[in-house]
C-alpha positions as a Markdown table, in Angstrom:
| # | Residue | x | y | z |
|---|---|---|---|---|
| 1 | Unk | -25.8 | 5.2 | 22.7 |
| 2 | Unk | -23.6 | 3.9 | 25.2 |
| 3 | Unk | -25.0 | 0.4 | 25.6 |
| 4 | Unk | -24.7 | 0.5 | 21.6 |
| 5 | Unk | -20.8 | 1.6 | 22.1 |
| 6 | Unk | -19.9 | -0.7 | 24.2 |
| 7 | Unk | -21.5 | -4.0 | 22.8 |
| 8 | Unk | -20.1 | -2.9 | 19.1 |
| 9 | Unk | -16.6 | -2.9 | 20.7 |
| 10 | Unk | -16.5 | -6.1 | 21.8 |
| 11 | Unk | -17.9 | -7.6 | 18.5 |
| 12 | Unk | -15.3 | -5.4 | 16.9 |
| 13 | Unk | -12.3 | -6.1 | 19.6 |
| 14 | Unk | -13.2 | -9.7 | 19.1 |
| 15 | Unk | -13.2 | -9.7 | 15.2 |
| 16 | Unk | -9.7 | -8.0 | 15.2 |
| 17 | Unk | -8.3 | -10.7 | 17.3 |
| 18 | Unk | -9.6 | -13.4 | 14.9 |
| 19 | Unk | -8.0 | -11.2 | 12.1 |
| 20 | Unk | -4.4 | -10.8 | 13.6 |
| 21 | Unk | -4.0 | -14.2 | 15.0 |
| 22 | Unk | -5.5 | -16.3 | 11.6 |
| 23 | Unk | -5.4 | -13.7 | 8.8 |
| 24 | Unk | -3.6 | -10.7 | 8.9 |
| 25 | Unk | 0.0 | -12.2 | 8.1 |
| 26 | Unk | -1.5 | -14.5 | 5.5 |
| 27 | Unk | -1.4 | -14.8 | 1.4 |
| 28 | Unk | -5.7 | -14.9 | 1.4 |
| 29 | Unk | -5.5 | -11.2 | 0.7 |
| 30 | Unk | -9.1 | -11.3 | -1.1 |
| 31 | Unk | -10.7 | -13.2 | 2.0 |
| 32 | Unk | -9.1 | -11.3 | 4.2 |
| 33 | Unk | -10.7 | -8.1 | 2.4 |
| 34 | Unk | -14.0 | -9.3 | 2.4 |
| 35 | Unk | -13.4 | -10.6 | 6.2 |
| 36 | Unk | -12.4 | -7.2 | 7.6 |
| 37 | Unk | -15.5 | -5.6 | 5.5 |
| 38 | Unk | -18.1 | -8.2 | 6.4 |
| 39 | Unk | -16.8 | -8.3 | 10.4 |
| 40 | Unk | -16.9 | -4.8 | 10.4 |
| 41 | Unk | -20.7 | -4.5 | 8.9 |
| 42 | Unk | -21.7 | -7.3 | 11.4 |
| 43 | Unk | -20.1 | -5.3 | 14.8 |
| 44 | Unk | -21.4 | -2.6 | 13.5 |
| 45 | Unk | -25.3 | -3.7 | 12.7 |
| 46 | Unk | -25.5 | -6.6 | 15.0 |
| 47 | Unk | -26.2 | -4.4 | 18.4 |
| 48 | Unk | -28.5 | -2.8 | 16.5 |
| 49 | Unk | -31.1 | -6.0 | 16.8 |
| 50 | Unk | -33.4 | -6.2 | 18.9 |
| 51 | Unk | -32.8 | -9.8 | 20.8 |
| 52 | Unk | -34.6 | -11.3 | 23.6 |
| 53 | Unk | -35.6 | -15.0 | 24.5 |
| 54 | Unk | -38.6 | -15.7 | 26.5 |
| 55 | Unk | -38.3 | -16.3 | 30.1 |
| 56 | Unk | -40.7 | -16.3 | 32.8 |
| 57 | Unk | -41.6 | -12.9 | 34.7 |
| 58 | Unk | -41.6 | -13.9 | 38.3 |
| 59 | Unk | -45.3 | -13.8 | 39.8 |
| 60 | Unk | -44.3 | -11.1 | 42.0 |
| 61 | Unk | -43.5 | -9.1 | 39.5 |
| 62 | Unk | -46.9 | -9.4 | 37.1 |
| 63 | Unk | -49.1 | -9.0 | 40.2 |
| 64 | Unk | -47.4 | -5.7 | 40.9 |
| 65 | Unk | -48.0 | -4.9 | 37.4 |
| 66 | Unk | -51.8 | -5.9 | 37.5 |
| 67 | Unk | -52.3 | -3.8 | 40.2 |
| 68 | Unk | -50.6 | -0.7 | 39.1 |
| 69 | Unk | -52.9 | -1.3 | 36.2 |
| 70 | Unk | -56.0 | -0.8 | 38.0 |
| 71 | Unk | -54.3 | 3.1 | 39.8 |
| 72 | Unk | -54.3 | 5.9 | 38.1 |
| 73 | Unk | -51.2 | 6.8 | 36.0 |
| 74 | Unk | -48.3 | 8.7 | 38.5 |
| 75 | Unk | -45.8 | 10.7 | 36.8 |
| 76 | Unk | -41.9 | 11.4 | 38.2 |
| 77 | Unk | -41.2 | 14.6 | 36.6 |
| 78 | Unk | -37.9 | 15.2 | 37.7 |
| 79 | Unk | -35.7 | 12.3 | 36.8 |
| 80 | Unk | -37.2 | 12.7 | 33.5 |
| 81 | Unk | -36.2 | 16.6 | 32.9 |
| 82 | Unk | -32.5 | 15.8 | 34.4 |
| 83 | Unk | -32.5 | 12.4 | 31.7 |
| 84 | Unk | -33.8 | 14.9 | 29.4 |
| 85 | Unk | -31.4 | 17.5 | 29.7 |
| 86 | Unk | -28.1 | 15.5 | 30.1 |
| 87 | Unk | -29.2 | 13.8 | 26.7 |
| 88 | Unk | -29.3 | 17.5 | 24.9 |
| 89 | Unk | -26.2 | 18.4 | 25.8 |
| 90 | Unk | -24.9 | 15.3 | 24.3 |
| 91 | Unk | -26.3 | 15.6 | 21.1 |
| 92 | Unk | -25.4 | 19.2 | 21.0 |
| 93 | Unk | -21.6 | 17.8 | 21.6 |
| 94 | Unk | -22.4 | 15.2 | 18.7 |
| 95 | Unk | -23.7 | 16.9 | 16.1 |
| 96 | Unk | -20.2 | 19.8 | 16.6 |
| 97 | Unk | -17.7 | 17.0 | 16.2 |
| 98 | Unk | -20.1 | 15.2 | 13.3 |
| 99 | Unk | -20.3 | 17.9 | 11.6 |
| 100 | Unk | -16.7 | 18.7 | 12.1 |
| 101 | Unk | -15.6 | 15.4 | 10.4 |
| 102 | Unk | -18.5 | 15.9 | 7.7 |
| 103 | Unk | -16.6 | 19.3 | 6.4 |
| 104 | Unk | -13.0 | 17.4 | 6.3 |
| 105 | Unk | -14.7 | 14.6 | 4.7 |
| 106 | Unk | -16.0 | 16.7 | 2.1 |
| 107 | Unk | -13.3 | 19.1 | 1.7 |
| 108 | Unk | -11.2 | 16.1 | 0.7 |
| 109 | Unk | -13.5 | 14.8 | -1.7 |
| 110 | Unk | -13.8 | 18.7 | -3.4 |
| 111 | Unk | -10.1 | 18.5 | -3.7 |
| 112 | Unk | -9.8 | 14.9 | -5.5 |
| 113 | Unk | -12.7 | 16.5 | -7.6 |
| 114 | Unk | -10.8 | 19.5 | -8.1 |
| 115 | Unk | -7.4 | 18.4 | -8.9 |
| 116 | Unk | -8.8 | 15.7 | -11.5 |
| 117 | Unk | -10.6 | 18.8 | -13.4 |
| 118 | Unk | -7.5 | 20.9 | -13.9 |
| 119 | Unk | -5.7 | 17.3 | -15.1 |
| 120 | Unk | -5.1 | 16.8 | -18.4 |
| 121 | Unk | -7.1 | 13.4 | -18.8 |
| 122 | Unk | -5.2 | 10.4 | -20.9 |
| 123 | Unk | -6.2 | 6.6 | -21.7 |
| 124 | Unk | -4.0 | 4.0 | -22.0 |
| 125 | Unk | -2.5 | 0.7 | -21.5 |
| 126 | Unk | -3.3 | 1.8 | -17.6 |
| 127 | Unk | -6.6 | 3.2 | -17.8 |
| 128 | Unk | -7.3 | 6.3 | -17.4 |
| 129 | Unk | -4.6 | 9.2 | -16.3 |
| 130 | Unk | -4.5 | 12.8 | -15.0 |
| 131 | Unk | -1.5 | 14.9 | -15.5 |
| 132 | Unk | -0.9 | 17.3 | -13.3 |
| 133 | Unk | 2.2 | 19.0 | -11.7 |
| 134 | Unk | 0.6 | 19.2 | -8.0 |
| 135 | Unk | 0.5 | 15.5 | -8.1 |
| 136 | Unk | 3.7 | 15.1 | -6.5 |
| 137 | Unk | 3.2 | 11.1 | -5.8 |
| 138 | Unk | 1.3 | 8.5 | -8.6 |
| 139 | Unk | -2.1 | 8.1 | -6.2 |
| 140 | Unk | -5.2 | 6.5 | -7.5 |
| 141 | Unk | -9.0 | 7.2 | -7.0 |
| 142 | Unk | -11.6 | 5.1 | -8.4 |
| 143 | Unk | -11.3 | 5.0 | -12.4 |
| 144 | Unk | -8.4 | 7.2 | -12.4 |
| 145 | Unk | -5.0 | 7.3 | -12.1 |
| 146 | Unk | -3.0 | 10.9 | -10.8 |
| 147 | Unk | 0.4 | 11.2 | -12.0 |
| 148 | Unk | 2.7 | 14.1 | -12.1 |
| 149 | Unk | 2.7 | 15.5 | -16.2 |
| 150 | Unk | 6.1 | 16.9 | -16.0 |
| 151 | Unk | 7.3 | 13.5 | -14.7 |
| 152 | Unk | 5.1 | 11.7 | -17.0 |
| 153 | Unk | 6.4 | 13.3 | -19.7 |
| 154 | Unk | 9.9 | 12.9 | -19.3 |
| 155 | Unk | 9.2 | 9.3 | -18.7 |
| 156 | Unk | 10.2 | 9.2 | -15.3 |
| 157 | Unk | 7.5 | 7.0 | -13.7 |
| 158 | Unk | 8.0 | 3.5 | -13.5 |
| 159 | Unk | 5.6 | 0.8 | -14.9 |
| 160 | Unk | 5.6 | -1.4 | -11.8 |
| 161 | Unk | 4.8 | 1.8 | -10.1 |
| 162 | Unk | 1.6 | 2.5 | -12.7 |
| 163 | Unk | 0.6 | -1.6 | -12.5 |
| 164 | Unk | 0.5 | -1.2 | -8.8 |
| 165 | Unk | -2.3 | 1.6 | -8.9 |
| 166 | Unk | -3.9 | 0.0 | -11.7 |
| 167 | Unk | -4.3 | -2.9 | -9.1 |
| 168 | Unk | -6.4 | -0.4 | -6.6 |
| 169 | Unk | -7.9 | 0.6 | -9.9 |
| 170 | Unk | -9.3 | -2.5 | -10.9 |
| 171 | Unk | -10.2 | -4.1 | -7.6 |
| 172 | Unk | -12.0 | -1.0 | -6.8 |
| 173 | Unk | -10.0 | 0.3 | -3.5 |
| 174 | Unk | -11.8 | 3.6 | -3.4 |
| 175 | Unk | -15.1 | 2.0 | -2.5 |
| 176 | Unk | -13.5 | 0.4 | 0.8 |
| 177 | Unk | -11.6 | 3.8 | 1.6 |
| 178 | Unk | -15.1 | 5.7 | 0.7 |
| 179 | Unk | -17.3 | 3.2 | 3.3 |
| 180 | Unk | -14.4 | 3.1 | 6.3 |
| 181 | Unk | -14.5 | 7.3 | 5.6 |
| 182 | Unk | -18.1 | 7.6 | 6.0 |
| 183 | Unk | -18.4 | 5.4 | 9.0 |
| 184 | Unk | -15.8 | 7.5 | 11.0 |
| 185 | Unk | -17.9 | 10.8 | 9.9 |
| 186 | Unk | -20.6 | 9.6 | 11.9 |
| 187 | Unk | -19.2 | 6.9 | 14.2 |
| 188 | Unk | -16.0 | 9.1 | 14.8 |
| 189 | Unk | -16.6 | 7.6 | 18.9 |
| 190 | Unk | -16.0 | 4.0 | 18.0 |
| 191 | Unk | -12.1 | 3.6 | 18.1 |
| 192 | Unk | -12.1 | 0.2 | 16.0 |
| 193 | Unk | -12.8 | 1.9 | 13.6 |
| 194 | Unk | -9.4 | 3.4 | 13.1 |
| 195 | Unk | -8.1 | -0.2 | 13.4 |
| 196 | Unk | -9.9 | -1.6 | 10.8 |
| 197 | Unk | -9.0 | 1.6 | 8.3 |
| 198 | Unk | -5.2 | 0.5 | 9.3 |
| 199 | Unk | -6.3 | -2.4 | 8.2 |
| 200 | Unk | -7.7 | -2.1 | 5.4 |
| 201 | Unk | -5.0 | 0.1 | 3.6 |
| 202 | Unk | -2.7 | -2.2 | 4.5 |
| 203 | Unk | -4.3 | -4.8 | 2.6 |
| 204 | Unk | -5.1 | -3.2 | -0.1 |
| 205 | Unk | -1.3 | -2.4 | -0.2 |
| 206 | Unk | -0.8 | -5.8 | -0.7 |
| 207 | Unk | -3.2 | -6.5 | -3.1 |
| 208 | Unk | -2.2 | -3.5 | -5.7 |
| 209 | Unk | 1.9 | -5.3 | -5.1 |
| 210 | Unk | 0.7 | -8.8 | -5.8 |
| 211 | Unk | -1.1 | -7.4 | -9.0 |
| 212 | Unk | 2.1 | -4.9 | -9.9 |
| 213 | Unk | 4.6 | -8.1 | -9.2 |
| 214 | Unk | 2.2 | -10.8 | -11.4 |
| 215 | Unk | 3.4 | -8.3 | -14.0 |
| 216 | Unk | 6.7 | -10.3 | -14.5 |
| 217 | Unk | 8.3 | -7.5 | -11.6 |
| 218 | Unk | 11.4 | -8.7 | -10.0 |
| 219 | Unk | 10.6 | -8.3 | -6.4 |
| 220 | Unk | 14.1 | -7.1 | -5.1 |
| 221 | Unk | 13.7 | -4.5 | -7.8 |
| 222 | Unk | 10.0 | -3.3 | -6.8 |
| 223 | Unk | 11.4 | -3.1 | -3.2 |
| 224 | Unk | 14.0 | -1.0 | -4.7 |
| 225 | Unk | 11.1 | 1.2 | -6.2 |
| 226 | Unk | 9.0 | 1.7 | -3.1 |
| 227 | Unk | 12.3 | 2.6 | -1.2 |
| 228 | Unk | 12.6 | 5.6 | -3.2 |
| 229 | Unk | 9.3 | 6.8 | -2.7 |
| 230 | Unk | 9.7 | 6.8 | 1.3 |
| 231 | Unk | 12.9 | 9.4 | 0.7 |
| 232 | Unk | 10.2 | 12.2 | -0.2 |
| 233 | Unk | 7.8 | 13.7 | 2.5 |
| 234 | Unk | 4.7 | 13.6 | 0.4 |
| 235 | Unk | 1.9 | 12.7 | 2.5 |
| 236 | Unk | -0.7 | 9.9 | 1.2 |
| 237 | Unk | -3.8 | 12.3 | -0.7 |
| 238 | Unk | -7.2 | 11.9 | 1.9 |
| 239 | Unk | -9.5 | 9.2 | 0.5 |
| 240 | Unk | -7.0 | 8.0 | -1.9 |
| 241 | Unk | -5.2 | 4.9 | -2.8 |
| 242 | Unk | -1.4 | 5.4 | -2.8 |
| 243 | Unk | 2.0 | 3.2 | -2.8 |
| 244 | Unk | 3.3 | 6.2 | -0.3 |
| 245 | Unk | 1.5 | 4.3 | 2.4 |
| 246 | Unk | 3.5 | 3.8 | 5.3 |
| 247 | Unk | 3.7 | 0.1 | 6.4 |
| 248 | Unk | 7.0 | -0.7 | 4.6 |
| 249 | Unk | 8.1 | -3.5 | 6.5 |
| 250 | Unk | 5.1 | -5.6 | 6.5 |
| 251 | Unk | 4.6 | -5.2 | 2.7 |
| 252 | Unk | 8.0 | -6.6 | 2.2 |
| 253 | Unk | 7.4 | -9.4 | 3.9 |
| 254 | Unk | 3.9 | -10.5 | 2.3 |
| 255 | Unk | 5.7 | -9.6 | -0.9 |
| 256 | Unk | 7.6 | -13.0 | -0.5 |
| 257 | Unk | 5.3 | -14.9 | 1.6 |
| 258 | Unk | 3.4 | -17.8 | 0.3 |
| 259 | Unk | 1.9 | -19.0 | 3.4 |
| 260 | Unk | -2.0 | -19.6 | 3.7 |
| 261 | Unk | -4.2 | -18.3 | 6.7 |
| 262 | Unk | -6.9 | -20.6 | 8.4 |
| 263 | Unk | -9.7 | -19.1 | 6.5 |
| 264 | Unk | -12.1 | -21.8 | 8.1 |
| 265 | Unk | -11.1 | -21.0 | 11.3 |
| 266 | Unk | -11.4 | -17.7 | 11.0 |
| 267 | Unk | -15.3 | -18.2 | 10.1 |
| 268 | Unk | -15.7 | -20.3 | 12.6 |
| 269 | Unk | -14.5 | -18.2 | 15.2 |
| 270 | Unk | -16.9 | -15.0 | 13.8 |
| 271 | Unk | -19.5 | -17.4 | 13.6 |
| 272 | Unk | -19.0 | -18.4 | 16.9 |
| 273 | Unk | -18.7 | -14.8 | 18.5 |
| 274 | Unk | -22.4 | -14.0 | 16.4 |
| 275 | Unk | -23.9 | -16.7 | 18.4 |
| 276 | Unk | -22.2 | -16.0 | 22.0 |
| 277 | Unk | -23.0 | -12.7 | 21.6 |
| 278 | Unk | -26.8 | -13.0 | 21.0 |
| 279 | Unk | -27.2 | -15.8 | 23.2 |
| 280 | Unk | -25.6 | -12.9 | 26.0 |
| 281 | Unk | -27.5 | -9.9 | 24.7 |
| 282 | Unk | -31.0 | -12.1 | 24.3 |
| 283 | Unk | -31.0 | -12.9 | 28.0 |
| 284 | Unk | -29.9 | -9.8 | 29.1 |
| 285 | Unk | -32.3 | -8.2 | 27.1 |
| 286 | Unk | -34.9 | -10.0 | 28.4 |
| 287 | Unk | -33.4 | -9.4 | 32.2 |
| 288 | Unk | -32.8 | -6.0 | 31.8 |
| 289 | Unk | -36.3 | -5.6 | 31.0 |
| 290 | Unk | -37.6 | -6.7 | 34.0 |
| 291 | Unk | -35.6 | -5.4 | 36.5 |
| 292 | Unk | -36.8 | -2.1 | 34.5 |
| 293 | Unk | -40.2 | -2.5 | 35.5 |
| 294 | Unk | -39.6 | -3.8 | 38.9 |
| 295 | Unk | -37.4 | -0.4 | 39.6 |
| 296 | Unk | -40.8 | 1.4 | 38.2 |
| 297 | Unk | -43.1 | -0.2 | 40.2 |
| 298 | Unk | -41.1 | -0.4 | 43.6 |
| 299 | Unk | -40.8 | 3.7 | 43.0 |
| 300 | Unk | -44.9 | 3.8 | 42.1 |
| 301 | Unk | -45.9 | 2.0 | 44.8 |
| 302 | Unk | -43.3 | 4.1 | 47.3 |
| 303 | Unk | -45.2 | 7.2 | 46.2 |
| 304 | Unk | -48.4 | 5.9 | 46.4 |
């Protein structure tokens, strides 16, 4: 587990870097979707293979082994039970904070379910609605949209705000939110992975404002919008989509930026990274190996 820890870290540190320095700041907000979902899959699955290239065992090393071969089997109890043990107590720790994170997982998903069956339930021009007074700030959650009925009915919510959660509607946010949600349940160790939520959201935030301003918004006038939306403490609903989401400064800017990120360098450097990294992990696999079975046939051969 902490072998597996440490090598998915650096395949994640080094995927974040790519990201900041060629993507993050840059109009290719569906590549740089599918980038921070793809890079996150591959640190996450790639220390998972099992890589080794072939190199020679040294002589000494076999003929040790051929011997041993030919001896009865010796066991060393003792190292094993402590091994044992100190591993039990680890998954005991484990399985407290998983489950921990499993019940606030769920809880938040029984609440979305909740809320959108005591919503009164509309179609339109935006999809689908729910109307209901505890919504206190327009969110979104896969097909639907959660707006506030008495606001809605007084006519009090902006389109430009509706058009930008159609946009997490329509490009399917809650799927992204859903995966990066699950992984932390279970992977709640790996600290990347709060990075790459941040990151995530954040470009999603983007994406639902370039869809709400292709609308024929004015820009200064969304801007406007959203600023009235930070004067309110309403937190952002757990596992939704929401324009409440608090990186203000960086969403102006993308709103008016129109420069493109090096998309080919940024494959090329992941691709890069892939390679290093099993070309690293092959041979160490392969060396790791052997210096096992040398440490078990030095401490055979000393009891014998």
């Amino acid at each position: 587990m902490i072998l597996y820890f440490l090598k998915s870290s650096v395949l994640l540190f080094v995927f974040c870097v790519i990201y900041k320095v060629c993507l993050e700041r840059k109009k290719n907000l569906q590549f740089n979707r599918y980038f921070l979902l793809l890079s996150l899959c591959f640190g996450l699955l790639f220390p998972l293979i099992n890589v080794q290239f072939t190199l020679d065992t040294p002589v000494l090393i076999e003929t040790k082994q051929l011997v041993l071969e030919q001896l009865p089997a010796l066991e060393i109890t003792s190292i094993q039970k402590q091994t044992d043990l100190n591993f039990n107590y680890l998954k005991i720790v484990y399985l407290i904070i998983t489950s921990f994170f499993t019940v606030k997982f769920l809880t938040n998903l029984f609440y979305l379910i909740r809320i959108k069956s005591t919503s009164t339930i509309l179609k339109n021009e935006f999809g689908n609605l729910a109307l209901n007074d505890k919504v206190k700030t327009p969110f979104s959650f896969f097909k639907t949209i959660f707006v506030n009925e008495t606001y809605w009915q007084n006519n009090e919510i902006d389109r430009a705000i509706l058009h930008h959660e159609q946009g997490h509607v329509i490009q399917k946010h809650s799927i992204d939110i859903l995966f990066i949600e699950l992984l932390k349940t279970f992977m709640w160790f790996q600290p990347f992975l709060y990075l790459y939520k941040r990151f995530i959201q954040e470009n999603h935030e983007y994406l639902a404002d370039a869809y709400s301003l292709s609308k024929n918004t004015n820009i200064s006038q969304y801007q406007n919008l959203i600023l009235n939306y930070y004067t309110t403490s309403e937190n952002v609903v757990p596992l939704s989509s929401s324009i409440h989401f608090n990186n203000l400064k960086k969403r102006f800017i993308m709103m008016k930026n129109t420069k493109k990120g090096k998309v080919w360098s940024s494959v090329i450097y992941a691709s890069t990274a892939l390679i290093t990294y099993l070309g690293f992990v092959g041979i160490e696999a392969k060396a790791t190996e052997i210096k096992k079975l040398e440490t078990v046939l030095e401490e055979k051969f000393e009891i014998i």
